[in-house]
LOLUM-734761 format. One record per residue (C-alpha): residue number from 1; chain; residue in three letters; x, y, z. Coordinates in Angstrom, 3 decimals, padded with zeros to 6 digits. Example, Ala and Ser with C-alpha at 12.3 -4.5 7.8 and 13.67 -1.06 7.14 Angstrom:
# LOLUM-734761
- seq mol type u v w
- 1 A ALA 012.300 -004.500 007.800
- 2 A SER 013.670 -001.060 007.140
//
This chain:
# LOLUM-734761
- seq mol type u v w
- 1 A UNK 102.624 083.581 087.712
- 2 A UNK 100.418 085.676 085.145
- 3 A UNK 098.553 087.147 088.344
- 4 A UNK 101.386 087.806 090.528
- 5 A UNK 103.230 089.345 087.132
- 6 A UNK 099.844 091.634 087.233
- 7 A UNK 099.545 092.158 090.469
- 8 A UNK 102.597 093.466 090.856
- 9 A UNK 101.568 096.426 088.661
- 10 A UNK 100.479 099.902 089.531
- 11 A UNK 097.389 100.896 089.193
- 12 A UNK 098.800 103.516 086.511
- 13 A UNK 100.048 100.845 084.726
- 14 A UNK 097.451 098.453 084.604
- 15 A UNK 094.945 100.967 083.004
- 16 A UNK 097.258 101.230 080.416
- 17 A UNK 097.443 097.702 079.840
- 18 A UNK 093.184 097.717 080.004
- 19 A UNK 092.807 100.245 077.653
- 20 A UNK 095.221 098.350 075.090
- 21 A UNK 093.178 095.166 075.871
- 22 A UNK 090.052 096.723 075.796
- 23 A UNK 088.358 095.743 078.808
- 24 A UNK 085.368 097.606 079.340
- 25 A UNK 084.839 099.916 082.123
- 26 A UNK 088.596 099.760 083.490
- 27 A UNK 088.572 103.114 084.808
- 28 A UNK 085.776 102.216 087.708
- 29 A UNK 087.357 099.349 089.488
- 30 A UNK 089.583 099.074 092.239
- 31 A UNK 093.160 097.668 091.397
- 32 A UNK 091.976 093.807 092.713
- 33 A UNK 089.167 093.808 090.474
- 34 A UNK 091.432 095.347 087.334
- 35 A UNK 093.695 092.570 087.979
- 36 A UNK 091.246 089.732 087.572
- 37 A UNK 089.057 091.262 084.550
- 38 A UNK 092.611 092.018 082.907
- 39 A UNK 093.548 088.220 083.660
- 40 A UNK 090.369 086.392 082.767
- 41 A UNK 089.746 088.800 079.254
- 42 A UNK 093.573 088.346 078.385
- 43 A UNK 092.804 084.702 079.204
- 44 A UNK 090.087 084.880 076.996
- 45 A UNK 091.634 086.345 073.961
- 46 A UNK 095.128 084.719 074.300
- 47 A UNK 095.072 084.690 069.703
- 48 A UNK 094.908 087.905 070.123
- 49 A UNK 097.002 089.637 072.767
- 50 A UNK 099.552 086.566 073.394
- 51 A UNK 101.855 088.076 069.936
- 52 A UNK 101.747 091.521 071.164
- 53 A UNK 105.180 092.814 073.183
- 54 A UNK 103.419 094.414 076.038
- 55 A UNK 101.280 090.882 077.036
- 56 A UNK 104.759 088.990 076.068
- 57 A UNK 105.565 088.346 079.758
- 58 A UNK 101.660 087.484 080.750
- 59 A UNK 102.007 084.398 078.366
- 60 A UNK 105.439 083.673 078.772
- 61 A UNK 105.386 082.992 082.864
- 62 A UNK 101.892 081.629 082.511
- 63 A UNK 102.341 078.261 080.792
- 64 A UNK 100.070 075.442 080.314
- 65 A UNK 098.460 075.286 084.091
- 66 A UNK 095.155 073.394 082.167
- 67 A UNK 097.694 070.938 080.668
- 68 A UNK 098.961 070.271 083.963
- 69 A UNK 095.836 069.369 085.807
- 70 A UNK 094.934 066.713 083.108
- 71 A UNK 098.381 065.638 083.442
- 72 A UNK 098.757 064.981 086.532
- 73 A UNK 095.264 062.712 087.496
- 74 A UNK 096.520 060.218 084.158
- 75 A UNK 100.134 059.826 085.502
- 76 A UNK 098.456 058.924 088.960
- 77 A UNK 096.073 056.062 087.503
- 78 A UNK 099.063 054.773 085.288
- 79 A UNK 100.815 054.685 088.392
- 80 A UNK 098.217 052.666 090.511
- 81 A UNK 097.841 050.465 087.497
- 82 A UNK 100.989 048.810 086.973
- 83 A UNK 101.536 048.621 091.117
- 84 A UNK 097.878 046.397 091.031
- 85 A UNK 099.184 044.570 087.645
- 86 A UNK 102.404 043.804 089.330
- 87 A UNK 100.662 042.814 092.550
- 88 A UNK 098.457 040.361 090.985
- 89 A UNK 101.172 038.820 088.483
- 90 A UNK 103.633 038.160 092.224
- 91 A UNK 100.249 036.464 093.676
- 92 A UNK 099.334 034.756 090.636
- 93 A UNK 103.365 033.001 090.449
- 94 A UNK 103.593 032.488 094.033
- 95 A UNK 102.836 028.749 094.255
- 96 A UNK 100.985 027.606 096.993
- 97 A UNK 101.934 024.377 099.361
- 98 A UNK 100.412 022.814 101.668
- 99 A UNK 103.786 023.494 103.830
- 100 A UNK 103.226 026.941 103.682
- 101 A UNK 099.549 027.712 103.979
- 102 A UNK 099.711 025.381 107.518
- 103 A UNK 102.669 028.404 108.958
- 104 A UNK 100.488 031.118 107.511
- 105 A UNK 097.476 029.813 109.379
- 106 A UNK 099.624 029.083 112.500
- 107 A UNK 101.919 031.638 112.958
- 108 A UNK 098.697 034.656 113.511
- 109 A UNK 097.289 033.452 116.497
- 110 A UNK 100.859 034.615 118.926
- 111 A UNK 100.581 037.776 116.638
- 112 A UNK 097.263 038.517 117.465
- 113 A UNK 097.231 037.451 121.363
- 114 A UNK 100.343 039.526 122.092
- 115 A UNK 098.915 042.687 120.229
- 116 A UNK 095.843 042.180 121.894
- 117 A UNK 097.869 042.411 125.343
- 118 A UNK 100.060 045.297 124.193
- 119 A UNK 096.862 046.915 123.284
- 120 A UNK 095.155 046.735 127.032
- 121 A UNK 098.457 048.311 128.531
- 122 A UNK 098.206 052.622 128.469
- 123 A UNK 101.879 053.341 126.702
- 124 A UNK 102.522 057.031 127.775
- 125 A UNK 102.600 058.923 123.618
- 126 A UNK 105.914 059.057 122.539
- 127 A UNK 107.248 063.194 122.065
- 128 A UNK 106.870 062.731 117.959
- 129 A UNK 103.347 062.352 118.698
- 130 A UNK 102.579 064.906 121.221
- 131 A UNK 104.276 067.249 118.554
- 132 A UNK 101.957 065.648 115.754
- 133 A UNK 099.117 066.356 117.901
- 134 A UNK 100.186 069.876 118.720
- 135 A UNK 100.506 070.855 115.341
- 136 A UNK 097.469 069.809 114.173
- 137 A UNK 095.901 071.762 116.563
- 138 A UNK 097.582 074.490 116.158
- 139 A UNK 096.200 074.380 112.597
- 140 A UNK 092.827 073.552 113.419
- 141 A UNK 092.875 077.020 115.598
- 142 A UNK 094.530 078.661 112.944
- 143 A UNK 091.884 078.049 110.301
- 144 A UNK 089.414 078.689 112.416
- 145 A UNK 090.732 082.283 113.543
- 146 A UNK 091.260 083.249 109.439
- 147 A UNK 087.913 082.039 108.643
- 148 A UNK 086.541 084.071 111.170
- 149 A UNK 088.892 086.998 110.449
- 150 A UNK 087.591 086.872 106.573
- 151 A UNK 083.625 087.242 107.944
- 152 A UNK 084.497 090.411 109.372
- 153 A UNK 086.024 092.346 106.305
- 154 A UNK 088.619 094.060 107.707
- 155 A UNK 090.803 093.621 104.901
- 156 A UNK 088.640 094.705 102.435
- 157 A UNK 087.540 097.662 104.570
- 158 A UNK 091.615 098.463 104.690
- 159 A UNK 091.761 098.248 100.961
- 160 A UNK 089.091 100.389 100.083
- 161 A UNK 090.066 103.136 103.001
- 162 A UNK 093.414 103.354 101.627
- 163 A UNK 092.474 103.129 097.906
- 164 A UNK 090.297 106.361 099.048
- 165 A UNK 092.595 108.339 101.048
- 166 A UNK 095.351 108.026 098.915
- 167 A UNK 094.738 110.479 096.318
- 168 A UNK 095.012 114.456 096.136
- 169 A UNK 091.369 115.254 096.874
- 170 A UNK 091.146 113.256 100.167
- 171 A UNK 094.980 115.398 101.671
- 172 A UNK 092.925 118.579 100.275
- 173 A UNK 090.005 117.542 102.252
- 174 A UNK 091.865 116.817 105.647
- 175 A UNK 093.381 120.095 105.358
- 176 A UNK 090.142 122.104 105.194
- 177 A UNK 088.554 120.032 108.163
- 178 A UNK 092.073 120.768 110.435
- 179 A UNK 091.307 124.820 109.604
- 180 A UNK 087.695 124.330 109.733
- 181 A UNK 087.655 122.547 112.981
- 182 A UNK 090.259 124.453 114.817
- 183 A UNK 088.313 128.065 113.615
- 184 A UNK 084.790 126.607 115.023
- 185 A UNK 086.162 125.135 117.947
- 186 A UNK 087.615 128.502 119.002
- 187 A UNK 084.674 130.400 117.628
- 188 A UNK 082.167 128.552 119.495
- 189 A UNK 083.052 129.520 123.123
- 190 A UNK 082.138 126.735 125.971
- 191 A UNK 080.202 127.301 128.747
- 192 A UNK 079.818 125.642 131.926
- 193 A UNK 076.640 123.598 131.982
- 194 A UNK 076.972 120.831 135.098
- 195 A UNK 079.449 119.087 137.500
- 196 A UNK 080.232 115.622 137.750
- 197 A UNK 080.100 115.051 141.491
- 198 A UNK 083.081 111.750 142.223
- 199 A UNK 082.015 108.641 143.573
- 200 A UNK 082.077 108.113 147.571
- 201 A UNK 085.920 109.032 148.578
- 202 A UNK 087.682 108.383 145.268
- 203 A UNK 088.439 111.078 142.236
- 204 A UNK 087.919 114.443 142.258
- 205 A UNK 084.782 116.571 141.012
- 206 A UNK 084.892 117.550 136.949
- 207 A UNK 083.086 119.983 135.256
- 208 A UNK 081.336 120.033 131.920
- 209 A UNK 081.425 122.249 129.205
- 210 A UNK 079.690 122.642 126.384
- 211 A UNK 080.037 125.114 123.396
- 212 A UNK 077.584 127.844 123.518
- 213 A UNK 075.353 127.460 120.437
- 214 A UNK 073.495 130.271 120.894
- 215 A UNK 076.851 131.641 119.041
- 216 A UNK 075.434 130.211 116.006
- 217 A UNK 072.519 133.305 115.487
- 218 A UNK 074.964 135.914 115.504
- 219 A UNK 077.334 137.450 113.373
- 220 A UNK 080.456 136.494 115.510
- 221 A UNK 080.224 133.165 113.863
- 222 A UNK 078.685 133.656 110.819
- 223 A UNK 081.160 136.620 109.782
- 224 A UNK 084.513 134.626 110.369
- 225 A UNK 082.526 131.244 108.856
- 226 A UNK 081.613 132.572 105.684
- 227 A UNK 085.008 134.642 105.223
- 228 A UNK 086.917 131.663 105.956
- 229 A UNK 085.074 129.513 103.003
- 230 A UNK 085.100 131.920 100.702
- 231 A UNK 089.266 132.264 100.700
- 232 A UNK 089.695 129.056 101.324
- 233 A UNK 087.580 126.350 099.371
- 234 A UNK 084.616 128.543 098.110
- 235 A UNK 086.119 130.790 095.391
- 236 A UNK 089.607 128.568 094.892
- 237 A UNK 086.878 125.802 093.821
- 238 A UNK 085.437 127.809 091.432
- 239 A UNK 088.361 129.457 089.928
- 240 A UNK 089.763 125.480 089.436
- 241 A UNK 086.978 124.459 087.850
- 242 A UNK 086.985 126.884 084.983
- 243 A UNK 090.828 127.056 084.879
- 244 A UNK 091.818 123.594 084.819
- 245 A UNK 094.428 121.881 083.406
- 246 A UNK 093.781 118.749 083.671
- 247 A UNK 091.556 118.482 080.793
- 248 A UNK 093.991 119.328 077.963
- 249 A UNK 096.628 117.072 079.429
- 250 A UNK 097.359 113.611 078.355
- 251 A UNK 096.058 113.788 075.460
- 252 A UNK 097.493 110.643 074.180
- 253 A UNK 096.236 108.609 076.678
- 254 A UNK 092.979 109.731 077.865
- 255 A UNK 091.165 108.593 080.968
- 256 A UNK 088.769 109.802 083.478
- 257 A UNK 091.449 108.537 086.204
- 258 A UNK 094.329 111.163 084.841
- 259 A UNK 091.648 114.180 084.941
- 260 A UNK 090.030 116.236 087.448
- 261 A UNK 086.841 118.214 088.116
- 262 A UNK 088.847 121.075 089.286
- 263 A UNK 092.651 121.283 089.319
- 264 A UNK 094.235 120.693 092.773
- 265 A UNK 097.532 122.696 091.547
- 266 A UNK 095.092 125.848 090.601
- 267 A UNK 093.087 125.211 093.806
- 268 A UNK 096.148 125.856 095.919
- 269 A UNK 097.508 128.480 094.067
- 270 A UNK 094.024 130.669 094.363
- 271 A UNK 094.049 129.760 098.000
- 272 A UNK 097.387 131.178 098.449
- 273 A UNK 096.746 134.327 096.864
- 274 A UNK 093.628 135.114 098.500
- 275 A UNK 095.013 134.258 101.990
- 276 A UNK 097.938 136.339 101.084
- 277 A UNK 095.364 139.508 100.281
- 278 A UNK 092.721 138.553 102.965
- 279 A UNK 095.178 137.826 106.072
- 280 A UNK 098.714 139.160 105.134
- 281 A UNK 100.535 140.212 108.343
- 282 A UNK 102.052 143.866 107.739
- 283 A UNK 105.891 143.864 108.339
- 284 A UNK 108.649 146.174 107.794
- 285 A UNK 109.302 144.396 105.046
- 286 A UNK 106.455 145.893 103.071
- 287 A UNK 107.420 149.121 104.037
- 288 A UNK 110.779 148.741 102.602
- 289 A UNK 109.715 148.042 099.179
- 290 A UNK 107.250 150.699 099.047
- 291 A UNK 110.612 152.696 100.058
- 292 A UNK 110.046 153.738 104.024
- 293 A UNK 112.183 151.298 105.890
- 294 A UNK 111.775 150.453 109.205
- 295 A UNK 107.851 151.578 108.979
- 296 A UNK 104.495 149.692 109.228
- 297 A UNK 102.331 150.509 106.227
- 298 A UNK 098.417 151.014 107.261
- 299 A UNK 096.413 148.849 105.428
- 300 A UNK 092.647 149.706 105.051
- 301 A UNK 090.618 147.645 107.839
- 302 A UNK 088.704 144.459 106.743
- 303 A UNK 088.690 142.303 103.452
- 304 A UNK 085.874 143.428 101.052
- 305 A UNK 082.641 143.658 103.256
- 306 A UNK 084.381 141.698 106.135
- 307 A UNK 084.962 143.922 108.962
- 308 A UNK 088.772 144.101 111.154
- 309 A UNK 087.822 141.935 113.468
- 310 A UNK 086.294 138.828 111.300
- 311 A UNK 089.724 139.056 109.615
- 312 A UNK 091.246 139.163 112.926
- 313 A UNK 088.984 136.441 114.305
- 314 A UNK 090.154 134.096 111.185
- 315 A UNK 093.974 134.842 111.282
- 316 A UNK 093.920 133.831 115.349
- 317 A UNK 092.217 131.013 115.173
- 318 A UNK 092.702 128.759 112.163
- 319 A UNK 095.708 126.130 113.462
- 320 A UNK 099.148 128.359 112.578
- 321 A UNK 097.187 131.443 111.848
- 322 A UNK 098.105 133.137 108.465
- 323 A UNK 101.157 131.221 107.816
- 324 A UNK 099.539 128.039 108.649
- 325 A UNK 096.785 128.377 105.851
- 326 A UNK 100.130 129.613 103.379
- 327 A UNK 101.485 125.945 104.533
- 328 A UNK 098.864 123.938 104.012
- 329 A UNK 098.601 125.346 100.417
- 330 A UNK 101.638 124.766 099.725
- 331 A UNK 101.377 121.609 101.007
- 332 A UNK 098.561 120.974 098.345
- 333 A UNK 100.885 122.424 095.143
- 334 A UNK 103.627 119.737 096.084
- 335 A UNK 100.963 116.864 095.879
- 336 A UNK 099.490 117.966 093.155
- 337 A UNK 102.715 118.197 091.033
- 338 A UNK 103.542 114.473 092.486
- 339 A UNK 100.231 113.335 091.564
- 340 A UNK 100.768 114.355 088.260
- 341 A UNK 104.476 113.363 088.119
- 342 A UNK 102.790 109.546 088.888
- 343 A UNK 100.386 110.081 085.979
- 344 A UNK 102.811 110.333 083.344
//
């Protein structure tokens, strides 16, 4: 009951629990291996922990299971004892005649010819036993398949990938490889390169295309690459770093787990800002509150050293375009505040 009572835990909540036991390096392991150090070191120090509120429930469902197991082998030999002590004392009273012994010499040799007959004739199994048989096969197979289903780790594999993905930095990550991948795989134009003639009669003839790397040594890549990282992971990294806020936060209860090497709620925000300078769409809107209605404000060409049409190329071809990069940031502010949110 103590592990299921642990296990049942959050992770959040079981590094609290470690750091009031003290068990050493709590912060590293994964939640499966906090639950058995926390169970075999409160285990260890039950003086110490068991009169403590927050361990109350640990001790209480836990019981006596070492009491049991030496329990229960005694009440089994006491058990066999008196049924042998009994047995002998009935053989030992039982009074033996001549009478008797002749009918108990007799009367086996019938028994034994007629089961020996019964015996030679094939009695189709009865359905109780065909279901007996069934069964055990059934878990014979089944043992078989989870013992070979535990050699191939798939659980653990499971475990870890989700431990991993689950957290702020890996939903940041995923949403710089969608924008990364959809601005390459439009920057990188494909070329035809060979045909895939079909076989005899059947299918029809496919081409092949392959992007055009020569791409790579000129500026029609590199311009809209480098622009891209720099408003969208480069400088919003390095702004987080130095302005984060994760280090003067829970101060009560610190913990490498609750703090981060640069803040995913600044992150986002710099993003935002810079996308918002870098690839803002000019509407009427803008025009109105610089008080010309119904006019589109020139803005000056390019970003910084970035030419028009780097700007251009990274607005039409990162998935949603301006407002798309705007989404995913905001997408990274709302995790970030319910990451934190958890943390508390």
């Amino acid at each position: 009951m103590s592990h299921s009572w642990l296990q049942r835990k959050r992770k959040g909540e079981l590094l609290e629990l470690a750091q009031r036991a003290n068990v050493p390096d709590a912060d590293t392991l994964l939640k499966d291996d906090l639950v058995l150090a926390l169970e075999e070191h409160l285990e260890a120090n039950e003086s110490l922990f068991a009169k403590q509120p927050e361990f109350s429930e640990f001790y209480g469902r836990s019981g006596s299971p070492v009491k049991r197991e030496r329990e229960s082998p005694s009440e089994a030999l006491v058990t066999t004892k008196t049924r042998r002590r009994t047995l002998v004392k009935r053989v030992d009273s039982e009074e033996a005649s001549p009478a008797r012994m002749a009918v108990a010499t007799r009367t086996p040799r019938p028994v034994s010819r007629v089961a020996s007959r019964v015996s030679e004739v094939d009695l189709p199994a009865s359905p109780s036993q065909l279901a007996d048989i069934a069964d055990q096969s059934f878990q014979v197979a089944k043992t078989k398949a989870t013992e070979i289903w535990d050699k191939t780790r798939i659980d653990e594999a499971r475990e870890w990938l989700r431990e991993n993905v689950s957290s702020v930095a890996a939903i940041q990550t995923w949403i710089l490889v969608i924008e990364a991948v959809g601005l390459q795989y439009q920057t990188l134009e494909t070329g035809y390169t060979a045909e895939i003639k079909p076989f005899g009669s059947f299918g029809h003839s496919r081409e092949v295309r392959i992007p055009d790397l020569s791409k790579l040594l000129t500026s029609d890549w590199w311009a809209p690459a480098t622009l891209w990282s720099l408003t969208n992971w480069v400088l919003p990294l390095v702004v987080s770093y130095f302005f984060n806020l994760t280090l003067r936060s829970n101060t009560k209860h610190k913990s490498s787990s609750r703090q981060y090497k640069a803040d995913p709620l600044t992150f986002n925000i710099i993003k935002a800002l810079l996308a918002y300078s870098a690839y803002q769409i000019p509407t009427t809107a803008d025009a109105a509150l610089a008080g010309q209605p119904n006019v589109y404000l020139d803005r000056k060409p390019g970003w910084g050293p970035f030419s028009e049409g780097s700007v251009s190329t990274v607005r039409a071809n990162v998935p949603g375009g301006y407002y798309g990069i705007q989404i995913g940031a905001l997408v990274g502010v709302l995790v970030s505040l319910y990451d934190a949110a958890l943390k508390k």
